[in-house]
Each structure stands twice: as structure tokens, then as C-alpha cells.
KEKE-3310 file (N, C-alpha, C; in steps of 0.2 Angstrom, whole numbers, plus 5000, padded with zeros to 4 digits):
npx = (5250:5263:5264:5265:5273:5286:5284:5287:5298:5305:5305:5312:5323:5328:5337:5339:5326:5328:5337:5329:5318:5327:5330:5319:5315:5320:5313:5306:5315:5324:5314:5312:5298:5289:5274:5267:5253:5252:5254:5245:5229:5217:5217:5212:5215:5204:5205:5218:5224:5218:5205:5213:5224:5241:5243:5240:5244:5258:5257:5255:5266:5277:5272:5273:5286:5292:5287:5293:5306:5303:5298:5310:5312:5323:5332:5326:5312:5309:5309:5301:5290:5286:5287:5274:5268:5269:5262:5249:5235:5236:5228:5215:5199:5188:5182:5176:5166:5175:5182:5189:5201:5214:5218:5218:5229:5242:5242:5241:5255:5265:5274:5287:5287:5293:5301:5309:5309:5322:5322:5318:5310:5302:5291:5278:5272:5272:5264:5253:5249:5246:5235:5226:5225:5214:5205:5198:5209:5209:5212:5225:5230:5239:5249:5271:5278:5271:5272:5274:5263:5254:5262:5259:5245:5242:5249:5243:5231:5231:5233:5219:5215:5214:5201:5192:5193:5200:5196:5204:5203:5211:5212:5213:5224:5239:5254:5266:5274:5266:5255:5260:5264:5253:5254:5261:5256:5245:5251:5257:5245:5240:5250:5249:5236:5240:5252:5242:5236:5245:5251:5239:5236:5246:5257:5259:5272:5284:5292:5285:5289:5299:5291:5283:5293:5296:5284:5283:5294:5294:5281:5287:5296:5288:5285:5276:5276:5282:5298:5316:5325:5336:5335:5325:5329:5340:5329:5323:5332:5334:5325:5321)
npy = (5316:5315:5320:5333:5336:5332:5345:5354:5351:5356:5369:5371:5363:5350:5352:5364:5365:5361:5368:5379:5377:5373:5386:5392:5387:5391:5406:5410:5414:5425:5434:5438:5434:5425:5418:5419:5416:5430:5439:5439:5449:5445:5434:5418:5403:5396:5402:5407:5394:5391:5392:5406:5407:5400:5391:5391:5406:5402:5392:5401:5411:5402:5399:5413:5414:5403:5409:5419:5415:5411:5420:5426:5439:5454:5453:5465:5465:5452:5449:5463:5457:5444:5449:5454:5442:5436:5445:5446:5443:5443:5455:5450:5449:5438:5423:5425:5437:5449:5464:5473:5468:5467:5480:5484:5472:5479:5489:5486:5481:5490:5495:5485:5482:5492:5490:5479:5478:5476:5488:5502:5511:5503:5503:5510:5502:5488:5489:5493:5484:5473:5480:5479:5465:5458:5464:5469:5471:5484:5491:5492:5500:5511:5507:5506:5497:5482:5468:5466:5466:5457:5446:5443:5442:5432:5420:5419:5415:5402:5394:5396:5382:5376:5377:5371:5359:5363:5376:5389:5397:5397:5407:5418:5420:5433:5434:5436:5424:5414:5417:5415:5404:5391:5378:5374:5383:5377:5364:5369:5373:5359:5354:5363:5359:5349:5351:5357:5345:5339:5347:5348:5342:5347:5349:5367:5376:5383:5389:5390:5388:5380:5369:5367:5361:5349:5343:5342:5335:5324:5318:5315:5304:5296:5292:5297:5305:5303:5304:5303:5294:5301:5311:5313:5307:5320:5328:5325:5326:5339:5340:5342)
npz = (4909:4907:4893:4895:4904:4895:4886:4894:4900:4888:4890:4902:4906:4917:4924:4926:4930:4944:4951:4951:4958:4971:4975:4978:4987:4997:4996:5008:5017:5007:5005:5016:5025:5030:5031:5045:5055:5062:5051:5044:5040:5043:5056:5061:5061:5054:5041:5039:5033:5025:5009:5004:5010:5017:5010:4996:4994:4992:4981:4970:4974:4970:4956:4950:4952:4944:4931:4929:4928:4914:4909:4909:4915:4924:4936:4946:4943:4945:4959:4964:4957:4964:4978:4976:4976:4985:4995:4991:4995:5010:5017:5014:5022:5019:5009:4998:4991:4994:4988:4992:4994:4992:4990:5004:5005:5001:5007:5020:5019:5015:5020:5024:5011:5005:5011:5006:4993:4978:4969:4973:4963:4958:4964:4964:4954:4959:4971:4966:4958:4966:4975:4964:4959:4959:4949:4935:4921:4914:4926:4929:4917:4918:4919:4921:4919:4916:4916:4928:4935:4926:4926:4942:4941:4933:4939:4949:4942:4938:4950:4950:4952:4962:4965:4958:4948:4931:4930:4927:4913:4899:4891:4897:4902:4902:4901:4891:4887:4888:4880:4869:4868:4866:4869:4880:4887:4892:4898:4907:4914:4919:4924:4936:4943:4947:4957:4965:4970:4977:4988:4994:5008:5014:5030:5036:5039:5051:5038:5025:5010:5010:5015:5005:4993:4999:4999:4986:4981:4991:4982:4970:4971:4975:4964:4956:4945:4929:4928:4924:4933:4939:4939:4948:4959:4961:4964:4977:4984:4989:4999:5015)
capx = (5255:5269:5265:5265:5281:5291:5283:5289:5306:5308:5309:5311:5328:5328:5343:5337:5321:5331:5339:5324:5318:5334:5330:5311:5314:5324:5311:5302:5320:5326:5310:5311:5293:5286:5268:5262:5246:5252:5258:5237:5224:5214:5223:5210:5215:5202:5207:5224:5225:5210:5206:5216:5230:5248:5245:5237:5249:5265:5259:5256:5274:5279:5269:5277:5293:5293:5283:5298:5311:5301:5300:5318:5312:5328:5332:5321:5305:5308:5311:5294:5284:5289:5285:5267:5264:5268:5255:5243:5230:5235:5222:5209:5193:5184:5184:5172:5166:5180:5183:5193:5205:5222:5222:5221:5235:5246:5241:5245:5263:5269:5284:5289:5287:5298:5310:5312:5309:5328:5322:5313:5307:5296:5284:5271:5268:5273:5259:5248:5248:5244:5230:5222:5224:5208:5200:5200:5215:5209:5214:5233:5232:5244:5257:5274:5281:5265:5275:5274:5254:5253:5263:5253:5238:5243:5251:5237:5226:5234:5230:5213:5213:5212:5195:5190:5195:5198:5195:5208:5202:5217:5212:5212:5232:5241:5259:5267:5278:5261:5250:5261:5265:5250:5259:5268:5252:5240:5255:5257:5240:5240:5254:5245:5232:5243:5254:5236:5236:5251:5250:5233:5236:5253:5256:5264:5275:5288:5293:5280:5293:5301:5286:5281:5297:5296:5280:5283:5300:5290:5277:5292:5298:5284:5285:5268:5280:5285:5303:5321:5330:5341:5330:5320:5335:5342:5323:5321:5337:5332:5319:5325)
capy = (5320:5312:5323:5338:5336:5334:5350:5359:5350:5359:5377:5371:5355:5347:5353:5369:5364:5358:5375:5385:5372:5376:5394:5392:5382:5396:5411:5415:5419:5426:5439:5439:5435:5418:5418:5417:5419:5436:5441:5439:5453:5440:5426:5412:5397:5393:5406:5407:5388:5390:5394:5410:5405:5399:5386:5395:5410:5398:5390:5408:5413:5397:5401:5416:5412:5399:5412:5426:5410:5408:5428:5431:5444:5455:5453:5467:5464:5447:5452:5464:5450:5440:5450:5457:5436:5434:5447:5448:5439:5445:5459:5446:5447:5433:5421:5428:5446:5455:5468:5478:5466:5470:5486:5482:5470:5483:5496:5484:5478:5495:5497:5479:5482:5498:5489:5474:5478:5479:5494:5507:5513:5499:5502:5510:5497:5484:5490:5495:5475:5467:5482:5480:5460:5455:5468:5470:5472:5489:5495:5493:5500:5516:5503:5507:5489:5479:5463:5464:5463:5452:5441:5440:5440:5424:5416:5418:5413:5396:5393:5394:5375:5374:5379:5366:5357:5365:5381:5389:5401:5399:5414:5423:5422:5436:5434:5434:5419:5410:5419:5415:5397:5388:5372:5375:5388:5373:5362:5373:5372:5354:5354:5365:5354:5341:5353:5357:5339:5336:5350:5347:5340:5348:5355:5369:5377:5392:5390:5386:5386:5373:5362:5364:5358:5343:5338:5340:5329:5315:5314:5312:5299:5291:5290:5301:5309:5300:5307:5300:5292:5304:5319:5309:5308:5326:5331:5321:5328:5344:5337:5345)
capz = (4912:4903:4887:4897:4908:4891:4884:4900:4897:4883:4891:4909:4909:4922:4930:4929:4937:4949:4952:4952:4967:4977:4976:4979:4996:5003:4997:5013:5019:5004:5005:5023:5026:5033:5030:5048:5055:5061:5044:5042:5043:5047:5059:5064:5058:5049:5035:5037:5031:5020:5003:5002:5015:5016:5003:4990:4993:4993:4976:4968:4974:4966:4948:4950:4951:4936:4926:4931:4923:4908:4902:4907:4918:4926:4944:4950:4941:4947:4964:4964:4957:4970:4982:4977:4976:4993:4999:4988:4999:5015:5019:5012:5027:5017:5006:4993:4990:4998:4982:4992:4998:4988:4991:5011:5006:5000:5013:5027:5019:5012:5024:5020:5002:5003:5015:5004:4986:4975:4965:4976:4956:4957:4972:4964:4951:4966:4975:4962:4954:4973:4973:4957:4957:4957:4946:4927:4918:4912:4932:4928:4910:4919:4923:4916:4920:4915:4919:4933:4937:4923:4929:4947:4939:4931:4945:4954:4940:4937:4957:4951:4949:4969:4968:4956:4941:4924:4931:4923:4908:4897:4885:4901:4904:4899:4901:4884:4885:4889:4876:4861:4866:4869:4873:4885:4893:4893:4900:4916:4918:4920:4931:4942:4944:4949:4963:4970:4973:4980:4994:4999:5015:5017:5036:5033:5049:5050:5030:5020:5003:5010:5015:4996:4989:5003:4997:4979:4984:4990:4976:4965:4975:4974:4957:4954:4941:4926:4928:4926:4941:4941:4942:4955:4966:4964:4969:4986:4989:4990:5004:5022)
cpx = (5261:5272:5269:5271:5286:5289:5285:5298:5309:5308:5311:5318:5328:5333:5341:5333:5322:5333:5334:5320:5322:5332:5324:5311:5317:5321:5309:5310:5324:5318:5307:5302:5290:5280:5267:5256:5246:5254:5251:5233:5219:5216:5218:5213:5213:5205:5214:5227:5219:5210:5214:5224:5236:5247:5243:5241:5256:5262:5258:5262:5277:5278:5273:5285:5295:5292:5290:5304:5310:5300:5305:5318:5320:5326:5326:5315:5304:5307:5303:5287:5282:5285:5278:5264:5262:5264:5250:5235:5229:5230:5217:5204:5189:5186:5181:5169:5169:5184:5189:5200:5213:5221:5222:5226:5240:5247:5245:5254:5265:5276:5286:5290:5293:5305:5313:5314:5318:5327:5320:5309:5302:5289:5280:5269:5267:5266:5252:5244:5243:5236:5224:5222:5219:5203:5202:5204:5214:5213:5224:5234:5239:5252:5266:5277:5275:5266:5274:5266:5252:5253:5260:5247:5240:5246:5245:5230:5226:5232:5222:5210:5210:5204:5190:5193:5194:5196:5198:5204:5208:5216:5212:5219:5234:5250:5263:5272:5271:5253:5253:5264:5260:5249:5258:5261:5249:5244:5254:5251:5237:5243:5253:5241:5235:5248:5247:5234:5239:5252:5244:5232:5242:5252:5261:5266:5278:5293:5291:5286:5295:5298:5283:5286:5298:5291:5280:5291:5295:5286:5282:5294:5293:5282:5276:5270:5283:5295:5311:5323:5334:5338:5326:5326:5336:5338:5323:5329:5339:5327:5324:5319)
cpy = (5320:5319:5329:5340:5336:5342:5354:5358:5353:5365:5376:5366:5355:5349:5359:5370:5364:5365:5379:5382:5375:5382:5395:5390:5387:5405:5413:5418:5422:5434:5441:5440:5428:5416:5416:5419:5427:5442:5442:5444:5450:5433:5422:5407:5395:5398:5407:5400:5387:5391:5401:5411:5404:5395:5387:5400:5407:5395:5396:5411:5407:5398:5408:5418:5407:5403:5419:5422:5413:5414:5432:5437:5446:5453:5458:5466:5458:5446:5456:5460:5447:5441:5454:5449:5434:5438:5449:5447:5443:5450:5456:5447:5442:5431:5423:5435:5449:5459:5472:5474:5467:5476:5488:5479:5476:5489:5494:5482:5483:5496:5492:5480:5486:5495:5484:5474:5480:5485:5497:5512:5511:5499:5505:5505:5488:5484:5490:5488:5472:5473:5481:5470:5455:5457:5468:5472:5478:5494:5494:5497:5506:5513:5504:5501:5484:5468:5461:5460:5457:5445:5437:5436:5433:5418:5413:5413:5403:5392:5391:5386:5372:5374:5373:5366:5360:5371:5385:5392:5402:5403:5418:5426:5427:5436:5433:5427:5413:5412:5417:5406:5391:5379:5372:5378:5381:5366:5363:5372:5366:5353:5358:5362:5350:5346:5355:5351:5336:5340:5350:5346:5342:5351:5358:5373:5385:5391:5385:5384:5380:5365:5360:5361:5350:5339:5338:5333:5321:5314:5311:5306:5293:5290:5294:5306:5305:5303:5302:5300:5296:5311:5318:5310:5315:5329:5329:5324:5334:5343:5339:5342)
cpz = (4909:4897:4890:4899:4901:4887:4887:4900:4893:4883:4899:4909:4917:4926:4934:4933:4942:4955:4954:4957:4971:4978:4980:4987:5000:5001:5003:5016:5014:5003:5011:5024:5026:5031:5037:5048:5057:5056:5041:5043:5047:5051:5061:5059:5052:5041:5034:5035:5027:5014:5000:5007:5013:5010:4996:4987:4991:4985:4970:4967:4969:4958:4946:4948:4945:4929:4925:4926:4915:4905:4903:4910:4923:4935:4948:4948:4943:4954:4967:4961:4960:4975:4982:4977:4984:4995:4996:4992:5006:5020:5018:5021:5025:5011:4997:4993:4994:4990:4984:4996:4996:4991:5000:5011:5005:5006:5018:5026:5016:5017:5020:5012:5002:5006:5009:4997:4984:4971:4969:4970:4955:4962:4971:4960:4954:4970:4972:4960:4960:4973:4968:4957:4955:4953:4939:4926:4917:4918:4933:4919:4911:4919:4918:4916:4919:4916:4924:4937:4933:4924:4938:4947:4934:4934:4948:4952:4940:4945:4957:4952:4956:4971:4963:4950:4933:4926:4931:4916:4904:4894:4891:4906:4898:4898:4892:4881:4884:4883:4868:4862:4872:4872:4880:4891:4895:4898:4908:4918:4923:4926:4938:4947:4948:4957:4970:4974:4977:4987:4996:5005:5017:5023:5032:5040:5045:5043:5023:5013:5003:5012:5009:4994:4993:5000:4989:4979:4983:4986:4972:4968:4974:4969:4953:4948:4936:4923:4927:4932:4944:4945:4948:4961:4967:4968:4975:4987:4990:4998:5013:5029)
residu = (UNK:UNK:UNK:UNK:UNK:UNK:UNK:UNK:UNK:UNK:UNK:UNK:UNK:UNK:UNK:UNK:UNK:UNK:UNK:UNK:UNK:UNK:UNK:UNK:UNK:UNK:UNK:UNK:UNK:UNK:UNK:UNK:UNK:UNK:UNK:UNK:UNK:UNK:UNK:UNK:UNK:UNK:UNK:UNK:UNK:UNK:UNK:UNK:UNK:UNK:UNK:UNK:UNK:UNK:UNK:UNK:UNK:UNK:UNK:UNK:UNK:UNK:UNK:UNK:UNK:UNK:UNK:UNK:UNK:UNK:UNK:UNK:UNK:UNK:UNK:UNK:UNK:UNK:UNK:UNK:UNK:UNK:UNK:UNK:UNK:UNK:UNK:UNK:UNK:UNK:UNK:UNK:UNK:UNK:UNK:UNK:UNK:UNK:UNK:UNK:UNK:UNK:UNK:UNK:UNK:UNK:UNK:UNK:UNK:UNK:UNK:UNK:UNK:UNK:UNK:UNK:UNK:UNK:UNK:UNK:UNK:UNK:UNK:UNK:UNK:UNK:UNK:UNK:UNK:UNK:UNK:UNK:UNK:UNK:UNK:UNK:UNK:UNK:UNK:UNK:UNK:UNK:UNK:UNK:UNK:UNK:UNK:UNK:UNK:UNK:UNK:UNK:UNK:UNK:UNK:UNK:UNK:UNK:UNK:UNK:UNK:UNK:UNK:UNK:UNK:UNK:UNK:UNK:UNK:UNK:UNK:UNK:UNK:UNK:UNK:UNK:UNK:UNK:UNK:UNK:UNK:UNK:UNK:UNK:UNK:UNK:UNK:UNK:UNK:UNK:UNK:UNK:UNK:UNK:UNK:UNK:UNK:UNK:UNK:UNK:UNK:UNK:UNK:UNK:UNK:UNK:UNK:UNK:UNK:UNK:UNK:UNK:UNK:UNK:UNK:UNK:UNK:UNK:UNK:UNK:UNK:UNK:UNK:UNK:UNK:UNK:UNK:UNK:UNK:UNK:UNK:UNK:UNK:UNK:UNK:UNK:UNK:UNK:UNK:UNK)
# end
């Protein structure tokens, strides 16, 4: 993990990182949208805390948002990224053959999109991305901002790790900062693995962002990060 973490250091420092934490803990009010259970098509428990649930959506927005960092993406692309990460899921009916379940997401959070997105230019490819995210690439080829699904669909994909180890098809990221530096792709992949770890048992209450940065805080803490002290401290002190 050692190697990994300095090959991330060298387009991520550590301050930055730090930064792009502060921001992350205050997304769900920053995209006005909590993840509860009634934010859910489907609200029992067990699925709203399940594979496809707050923690799986919570580190997708996270991947998201690191992946928005790292291709320089403008405020609004970053901004509609964002926000087809956070509902991509949300019409899910089941955990496995639900085909149609993007484009229930979208269906059901189309005000919200319209209300919250900074561009109103972006809402069909906004809506199109969270539709199409689970289908072949070729179902976005109309898209005139192709960033933005790209970038979903890689968020998402990087998540695969939850499902089991090394699950993750690196020839299967399409982001271009991650296609032309395979470092750094294979890198994040690791680090995925390793946040899948660290929030596995996280409760998560009325703002999941900041339950991930809590528990990414404490593994730091506990030294499960070979990081300098200093970067250890600013982290945990992000911890609310």
C-alpha cells in the first residue's frame, strides 16, 4: 500500500487531499441530498444498507469526486457528475438483474436533478449517464459531454471491489487521465479496496459523507496508512 499511496501523492499532495476531504464531508449538504431511506425506491433496510445502498453510493460519490480532481473537470461537469453519482442506484428494486434500474433512477430524481444541477445544458447528458450506467458504453455514444458518464461509470466501477477482490477490470476504466496512466489507474484501484475495508461496518446516519471521512479519519489514526504525522493529524481533524 506504501508504493501505491506515493504514486497517488504525485498527482493527489497531501494537502490537497486534505482539501478534497473537507469538501467531500460537507457533499450531501452541498448537493442537498442525504441518502435516506426515503430518498430510496426501495426503503427496507435491508437494501438500503446493502449492496447497492448508502455505502456503496457514498464511496462512488467519493470516486467521483477524486476522478472530477484528477481530469480538471469545470465546476459544472463536476457538479453533474456528482450528482448522477449520488442517484445512480436509487430506483435499484434488487440487487441483481434489475436492467432497468437507471432509468428509474433518473425518472424518479428528475426534479432534483433539474433543481439542483449548475448548468441546466447538462440534464440530458446528466440524466442520460445515471440511465445508461449499467449498459454498454455504445448506449451513451450521442453524449456531447462524454465525461461525464465516463466518469460515473468509473466511479462506480472502482466500487466493484465491494463485491469481491480484484474485481475491478482495469482495461475496462475509461476516464482518460486513468487510461493513459496506468500507475496511478492501478493505484486507485488498490485504494479502493482498502476504503471498501475501512467502511464496512460504518453506521451511517443523516450524513453519510461525513460518516466516510470519520471512518477514513480513524483508520488513519490508527496508523493503517503509512502517512506522515502531520497528514495523520490534519486527517482526524477533519473527524466531527
Amino acid at each position: 500500500m506504501e508504493q501505491q499511496l506515493k504514486i497517488i501523492a504525485e498527482h493527489i499532495p497531501a494537502d490537497t487531499f486534505i482539501g478534497l476531504l473537507s469538501d467531500f464531508k460537507l457533499m450531501n449538504e452541498t448537493l442537498h441530498l442525504c441518502l435516506q431511506p426515503t430518498d430510496f425506491l426501495r426503503q427496507d433496510k435491508s437494501h438500503v444498507y446493502g449492496m447497492h445502498g448508502v455505502g456503496h453510493i457514498t464511496r462512488t460519490l467519493f470516486w467521483a469526486h477524486i476522478l472530477n480532481f484528477l481530469q480538471k473537470h469545470d465546476k459544472a461537469v463536476s457538479n453533474a457528475t456528482l450528482i448522477a453519482s449520488m442517484i445512480h442506484d436509487l430506483g435499484r428494486l434488487a440487487d441483481h438483474n434489475d436492467p432497468d434500474h437507471g432509468f428509474r433512477s433518473q425518472e424518479m430524481c428528475k426534479s432534483y436533478v433539474q433543481k439542483h444541477l449548475l448548468d441546466k445544458s447538462l440534464l440530458p447528458e446528466c440524466l442520460a449517464a445515471v440511465e445508461h450506467h449499467s449498459k454498454l458504453d455504445v448506449a451513451n455514444a450521442s453524449s456531447r459531454r462524454p465525461e461525464i458518464w465516463q466518469t460515473l461509470k468509473d466511479a462506480d466501477a472502482l466500487e466493484r471491489e465491494r463485491l469481491h477482490s480484484h474485481n475491478v477490470n482495469p482495461d475496462m476504466l475509461r476516464s482518460s487521465r486513468l487510461t493513459s496512466d496506468k500507475k496511478l489507474r492501478d493505484a486507485l484501484i488498490i485504494l479502493a479496496r482498502e476504503l471498501v475495508e475501512i467502511t464496512a461496518n460504518t453506521r451511517w446516519h443523516k450524513e453519510p459523507c461525513k460518516d466516510f471521512v470519520n471512518a477514513l479519519a480513524d483508520s488513519v489514526q490508527a496508523k493503517h496508512f503509512p502517512l506522515s504525522d502531520k497528514t495523520i493529524q490534519n486527517i482526524y481533524r477533519l473527524k466531527e
